[in-house]
C-alpha positions as CSV (number, residue, x, y, z in Angstrom):
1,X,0.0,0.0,0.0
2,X,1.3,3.8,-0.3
3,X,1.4,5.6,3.5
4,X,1.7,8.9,3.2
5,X,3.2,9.6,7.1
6,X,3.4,13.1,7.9
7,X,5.9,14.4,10.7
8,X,6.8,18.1,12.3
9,X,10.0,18.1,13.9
10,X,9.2,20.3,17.2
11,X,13.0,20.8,19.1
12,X,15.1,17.4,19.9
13,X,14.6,15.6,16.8
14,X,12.7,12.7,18.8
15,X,9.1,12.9,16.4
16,X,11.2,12.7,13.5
17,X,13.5,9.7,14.5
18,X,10.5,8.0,15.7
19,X,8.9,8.6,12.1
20,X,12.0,7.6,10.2
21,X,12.4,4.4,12.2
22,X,9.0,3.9,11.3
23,X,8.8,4.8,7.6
24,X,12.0,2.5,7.1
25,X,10.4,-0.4,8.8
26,X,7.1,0.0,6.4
27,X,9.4,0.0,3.5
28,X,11.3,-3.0,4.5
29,X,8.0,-4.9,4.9
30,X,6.6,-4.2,1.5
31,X,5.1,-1.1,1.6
32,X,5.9,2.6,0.1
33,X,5.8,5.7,2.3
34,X,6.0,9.2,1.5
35,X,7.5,10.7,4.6
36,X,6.0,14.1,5.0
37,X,8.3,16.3,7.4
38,X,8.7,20.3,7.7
39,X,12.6,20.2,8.5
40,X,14.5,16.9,7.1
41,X,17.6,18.1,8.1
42,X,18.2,15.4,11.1
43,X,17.8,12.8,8.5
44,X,21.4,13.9,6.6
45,X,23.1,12.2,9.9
46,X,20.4,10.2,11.1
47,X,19.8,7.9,8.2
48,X,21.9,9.4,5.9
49,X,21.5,6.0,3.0
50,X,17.6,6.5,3.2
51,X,15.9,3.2,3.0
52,X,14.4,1.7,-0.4
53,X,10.5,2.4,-0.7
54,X,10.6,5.3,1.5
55,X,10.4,9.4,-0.2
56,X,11.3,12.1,2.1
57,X,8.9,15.0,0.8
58,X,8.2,18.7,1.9
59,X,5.3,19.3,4.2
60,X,4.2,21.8,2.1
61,X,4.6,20.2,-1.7
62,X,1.7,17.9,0.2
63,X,-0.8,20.6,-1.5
64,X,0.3,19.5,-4.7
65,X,-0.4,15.8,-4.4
66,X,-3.8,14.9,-6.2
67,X,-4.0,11.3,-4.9
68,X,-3.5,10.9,-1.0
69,X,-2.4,7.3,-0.1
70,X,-4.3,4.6,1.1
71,X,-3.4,4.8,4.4
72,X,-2.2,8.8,6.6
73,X,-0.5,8.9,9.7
74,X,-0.1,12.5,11.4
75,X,2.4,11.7,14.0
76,X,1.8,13.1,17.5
77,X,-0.8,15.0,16.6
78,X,0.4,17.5,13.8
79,X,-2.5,18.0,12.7
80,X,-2.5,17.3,8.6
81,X,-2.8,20.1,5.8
82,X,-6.4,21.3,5.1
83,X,-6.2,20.9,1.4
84,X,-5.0,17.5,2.1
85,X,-7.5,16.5,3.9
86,X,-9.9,17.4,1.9
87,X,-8.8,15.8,-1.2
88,X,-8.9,12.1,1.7
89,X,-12.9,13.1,1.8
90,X,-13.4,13.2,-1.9
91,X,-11.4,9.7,-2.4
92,X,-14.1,7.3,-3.6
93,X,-12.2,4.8,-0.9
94,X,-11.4,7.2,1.5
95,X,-7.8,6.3,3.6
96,X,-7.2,4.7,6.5
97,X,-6.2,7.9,9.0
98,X,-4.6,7.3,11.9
99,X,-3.5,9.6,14.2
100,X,-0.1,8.0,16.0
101,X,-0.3,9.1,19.4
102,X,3.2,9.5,21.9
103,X,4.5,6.3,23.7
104,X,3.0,6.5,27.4
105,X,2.9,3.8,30.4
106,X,-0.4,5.7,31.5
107,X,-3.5,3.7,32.1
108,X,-5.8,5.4,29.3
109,X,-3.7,4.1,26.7
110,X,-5.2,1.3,27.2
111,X,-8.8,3.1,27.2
112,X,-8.0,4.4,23.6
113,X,-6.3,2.9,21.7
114,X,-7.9,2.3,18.6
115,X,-10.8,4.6,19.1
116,X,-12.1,6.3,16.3
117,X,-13.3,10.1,15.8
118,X,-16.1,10.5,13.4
119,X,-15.2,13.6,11.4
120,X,-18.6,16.0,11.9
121,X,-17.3,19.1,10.2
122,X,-14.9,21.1,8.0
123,X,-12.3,19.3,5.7
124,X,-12.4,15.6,6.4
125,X,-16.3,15.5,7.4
126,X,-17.4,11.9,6.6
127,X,-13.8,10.7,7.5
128,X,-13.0,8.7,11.2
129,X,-9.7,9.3,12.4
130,X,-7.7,6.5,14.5
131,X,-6.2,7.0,18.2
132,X,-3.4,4.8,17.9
133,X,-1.2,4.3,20.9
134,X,1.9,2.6,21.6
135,X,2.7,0.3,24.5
136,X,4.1,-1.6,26.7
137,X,1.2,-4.2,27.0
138,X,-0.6,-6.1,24.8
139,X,-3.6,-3.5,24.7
140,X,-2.2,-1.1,23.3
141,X,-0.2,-0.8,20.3
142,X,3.1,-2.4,20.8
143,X,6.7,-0.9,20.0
144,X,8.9,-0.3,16.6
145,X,10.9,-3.4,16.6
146,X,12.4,-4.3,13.2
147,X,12.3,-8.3,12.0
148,X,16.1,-8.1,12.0
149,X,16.6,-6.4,14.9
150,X,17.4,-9.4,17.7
151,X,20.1,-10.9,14.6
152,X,22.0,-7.8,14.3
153,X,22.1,-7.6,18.2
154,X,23.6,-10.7,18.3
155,X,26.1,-11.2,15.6
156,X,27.4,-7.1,17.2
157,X,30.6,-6.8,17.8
158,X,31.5,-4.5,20.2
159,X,35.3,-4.4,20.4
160,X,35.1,-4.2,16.9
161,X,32.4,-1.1,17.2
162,X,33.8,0.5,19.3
163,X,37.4,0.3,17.9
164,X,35.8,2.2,15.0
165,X,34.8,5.1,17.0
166,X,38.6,5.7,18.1
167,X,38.4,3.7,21.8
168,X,39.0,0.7,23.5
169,X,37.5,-0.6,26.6
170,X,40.3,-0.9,29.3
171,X,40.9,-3.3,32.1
172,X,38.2,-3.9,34.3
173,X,36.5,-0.5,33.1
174,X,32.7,-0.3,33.0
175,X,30.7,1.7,30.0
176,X,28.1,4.2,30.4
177,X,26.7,5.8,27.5
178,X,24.8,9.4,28.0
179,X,22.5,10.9,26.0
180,X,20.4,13.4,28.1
181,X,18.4,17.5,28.0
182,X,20.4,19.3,31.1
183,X,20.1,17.2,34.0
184,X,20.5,18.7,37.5
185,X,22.2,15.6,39.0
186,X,25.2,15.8,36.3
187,X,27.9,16.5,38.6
188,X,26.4,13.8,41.1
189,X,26.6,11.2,38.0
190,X,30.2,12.5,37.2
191,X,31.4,12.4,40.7
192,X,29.7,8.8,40.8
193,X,30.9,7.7,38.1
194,X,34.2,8.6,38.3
195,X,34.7,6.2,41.8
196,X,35.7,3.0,39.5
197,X,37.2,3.2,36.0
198,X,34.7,3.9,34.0
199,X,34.6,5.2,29.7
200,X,31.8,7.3,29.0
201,X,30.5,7.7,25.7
202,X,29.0,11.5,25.3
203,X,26.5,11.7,22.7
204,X,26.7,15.4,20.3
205,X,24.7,17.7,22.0
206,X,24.3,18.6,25.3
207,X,26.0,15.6,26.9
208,X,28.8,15.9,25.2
209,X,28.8,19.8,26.1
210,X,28.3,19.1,29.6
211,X,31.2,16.9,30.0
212,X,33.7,19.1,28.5
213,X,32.5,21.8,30.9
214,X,32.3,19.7,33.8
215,X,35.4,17.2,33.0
216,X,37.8,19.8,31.5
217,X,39.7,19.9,28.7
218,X,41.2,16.6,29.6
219,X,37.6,15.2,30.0
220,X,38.9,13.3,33.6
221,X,37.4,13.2,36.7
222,X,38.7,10.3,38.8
223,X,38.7,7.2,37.0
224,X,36.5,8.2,35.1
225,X,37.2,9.3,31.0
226,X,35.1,10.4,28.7
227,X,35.0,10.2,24.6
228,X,32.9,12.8,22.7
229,X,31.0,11.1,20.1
230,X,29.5,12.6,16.7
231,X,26.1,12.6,15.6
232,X,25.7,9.0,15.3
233,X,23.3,7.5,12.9
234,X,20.0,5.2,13.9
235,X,22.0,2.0,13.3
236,X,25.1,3.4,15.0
237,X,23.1,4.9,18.3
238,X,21.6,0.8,18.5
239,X,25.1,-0.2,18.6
240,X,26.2,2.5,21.0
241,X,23.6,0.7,23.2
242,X,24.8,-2.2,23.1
243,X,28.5,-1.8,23.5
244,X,27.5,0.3,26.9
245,X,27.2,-1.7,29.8
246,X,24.8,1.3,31.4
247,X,22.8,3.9,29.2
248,X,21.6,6.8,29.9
249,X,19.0,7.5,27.1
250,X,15.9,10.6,26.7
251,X,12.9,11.1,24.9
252,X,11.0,8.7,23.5
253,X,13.2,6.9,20.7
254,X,16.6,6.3,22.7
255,X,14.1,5.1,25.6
256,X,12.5,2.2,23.4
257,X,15.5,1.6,22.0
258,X,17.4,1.1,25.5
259,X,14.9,-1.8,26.1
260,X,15.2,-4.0,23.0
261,X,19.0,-3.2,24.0
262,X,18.2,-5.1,27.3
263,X,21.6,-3.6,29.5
264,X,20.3,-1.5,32.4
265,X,19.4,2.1,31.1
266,X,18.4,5.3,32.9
267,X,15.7,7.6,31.7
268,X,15.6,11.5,31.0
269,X,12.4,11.8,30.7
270,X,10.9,15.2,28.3
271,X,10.6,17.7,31.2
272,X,7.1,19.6,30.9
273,X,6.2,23.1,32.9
274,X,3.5,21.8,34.5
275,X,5.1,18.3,35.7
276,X,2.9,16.3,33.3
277,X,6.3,14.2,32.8
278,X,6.7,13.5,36.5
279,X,3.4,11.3,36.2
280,X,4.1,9.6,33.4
281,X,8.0,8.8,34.5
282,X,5.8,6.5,37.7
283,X,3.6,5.0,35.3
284,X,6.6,3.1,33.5
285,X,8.5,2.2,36.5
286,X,4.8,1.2,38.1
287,X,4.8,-1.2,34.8
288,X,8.6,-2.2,34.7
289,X,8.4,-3.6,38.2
290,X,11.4,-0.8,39.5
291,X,12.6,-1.4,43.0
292,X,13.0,1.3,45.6
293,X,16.6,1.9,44.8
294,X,15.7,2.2,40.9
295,X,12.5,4.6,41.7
296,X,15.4,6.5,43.9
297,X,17.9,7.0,40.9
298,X,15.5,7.8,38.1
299,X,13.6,10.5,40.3
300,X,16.5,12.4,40.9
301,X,17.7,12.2,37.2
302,X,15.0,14.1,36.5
303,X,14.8,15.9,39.1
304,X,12.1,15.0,41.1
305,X,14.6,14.0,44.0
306,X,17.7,16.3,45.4
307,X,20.3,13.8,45.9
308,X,21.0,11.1,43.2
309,X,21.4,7.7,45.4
310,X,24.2,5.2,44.6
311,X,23.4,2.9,41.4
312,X,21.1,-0.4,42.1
313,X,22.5,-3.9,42.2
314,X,23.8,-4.4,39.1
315,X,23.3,-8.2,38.5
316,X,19.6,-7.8,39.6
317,X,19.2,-4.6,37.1
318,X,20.5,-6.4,34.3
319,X,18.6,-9.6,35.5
320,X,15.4,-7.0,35.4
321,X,15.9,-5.4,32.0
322,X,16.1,-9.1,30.2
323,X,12.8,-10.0,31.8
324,X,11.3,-6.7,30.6
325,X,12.9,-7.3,27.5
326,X,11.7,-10.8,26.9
327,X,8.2,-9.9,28.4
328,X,7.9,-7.1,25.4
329,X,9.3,-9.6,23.0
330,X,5.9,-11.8,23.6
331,X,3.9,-8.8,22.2
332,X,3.5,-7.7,18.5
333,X,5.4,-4.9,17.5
334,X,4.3,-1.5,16.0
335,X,4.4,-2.2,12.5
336,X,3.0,-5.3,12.5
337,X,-0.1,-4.0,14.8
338,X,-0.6,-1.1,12.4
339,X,-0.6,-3.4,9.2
340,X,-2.8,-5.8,11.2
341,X,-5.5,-2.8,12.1
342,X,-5.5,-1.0,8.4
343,X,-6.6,-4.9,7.1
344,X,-9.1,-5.1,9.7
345,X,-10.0,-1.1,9.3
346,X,-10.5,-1.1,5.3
């Protein structure tokens, strides 16, 4: 089928690395997408090959097209061009529309998936739109995981990876990877961090701006020694995960991505004013069965804590994150829930 998948890329590049990751996992199951975005610029170091069957196109040369696809997603709520719409209505087989919602651990995800929205007025009247809702359980909508993804995990090299990037692991020296906004605790995770020998791996950006100000121009603290990274591609961040024996990982994409990685991983959750995030940070580690000593370290990584507590028992955090991971495995991914509902839906 043709998708026509429509993306705006709001500040941190996480809505349109979601939206590649799925627009390349369509293509590689058949299907052609048209990948709609108002600022492709992320995708010249994100996915810089492109993928075969997907066409990165200009929001606004979507006016132009005469024949809308059979099925539209408008990511997160973006809320589709007018004229656009209006050509969906006056298909004689109108599309499938789906609205693709942000990943949450809340209980109404549950509630809604899959609801529809009769269209009562302007543009698309006639049309139903599609709440549908990623998850974590097998009422809601699942999570991107590509068909390759667990054979590539495990024919990785890491040595080999990492050898690429211009470091080696050294004796008895642990690896923590850290992607992140601008965490309060950052000096407390330094300081930690830097009490056994430890490489960290600083994503571009603001990690890898906060530790050169905070490690110096020597990027030392202890035993602790950091490597700046560049903008790694999506296939290169994967393997960042899983050469990194801890990750630190925000948003929404690096955070899925963290589990299928299965090696203990700490959330930076998207901070909002009003705190919003603060209730949706207890509704995952509600779901992903966190102990008192995890609760303790994610709260104050985002801030909801003043003093960032010592790591968790490593053995039974890594034990943890394979169950998780394994318990998500049971459950059909993304793509394969959204091909599954157009069928059902047209």
């Amino acid at each position: 089928m043709q998708w026509d998948l429509f993306c705006r890329v709001v500040d941190n590049f996480g809505d349109i690395g979601v939206c590649w990751r799925l627009a390349a996992d369509l293509a590689g199951r058949g299907e052609q997408v048209r990948l709609w975005v108002d600022d492709p610029t992320a995708l010249q170091w994100m996915a810089p090959a492109g993928a075969r069957g997907v066409a990165v196109r200009d929001w606004a040369a979507s006016e132009a097209i005469n024949a809308p696809g059979d099925v539209v997603i408008e990511a997160f709520g973006c809320e589709l061009p007018e004229s656009f719409v209006r050509r969906m209505a006056g298909r004689g087989r109108p599309p499938t529309w789906i609205n693709l919602e942000y990943l949450s651990a809340e209980p109404y995800v549950e509630r809604t998936h899959r609801l529809a929205s009769p269209q009562t007025q302007g543009a698309g009247a006639g049309l139903r739109k599609w709440f549908f809702y990623p998850g974590f359980t097998p009422r809601t909508g699942g999570l991107i995981r590509e068909p390759e993804l667990a054979t590539r995990q495990a024919a990785f090299d890491a040595t080999a990876w990492l050898a690429a990037q211009g470091v080696a692991r050294q004796a008895d020296e642990r690896i923590v990877s850290l992607f992140c906004y601008e965490p309060p605790a950052i000096d407390a995770l330094f300081d930690q961090l830097a009490r056994q020998p430890t490489l960290l791996l600083a994503t571009a950006g603001p990690a890898s701006r906060l530790a050169q100000e905070r490690l110096g121009g020597a990027l030392r603290r202890g035993a602790l020694r950091a490597h700046l990274l560049p903008r790694l591609t999506q296939r290169d961040y994967d393997h960042l995960l899983w050469a990194s024996d801890l990750n630190f990982v925000r948003g929404e994409d690096s955070f899925v991505r963290a589990q299928w990685a299965a090696r203990p991983f700490v959330w930076h959750i998207y901070p909002q004013h009003d705190d919003a995030h603060v209730a949706k940070l207890e509704a995952f580690l509600d779901r992903f069965g966190a102990n008192t000593d995890l609760r303790a370290l994610w709260r104050a990584w985002n801030g909801a804590a003043a003093t960032l507590p010592p790591f968790p028992d490593a053995t039974d955090w890594l034990r943890n994150c394979r169950q998780w991971r394994d318990s998500l495995l049971a459950q059909a991914d993304l793509t394969s829930q959204l091909l599954g509902f157009v069928a059902e839906t047209r």
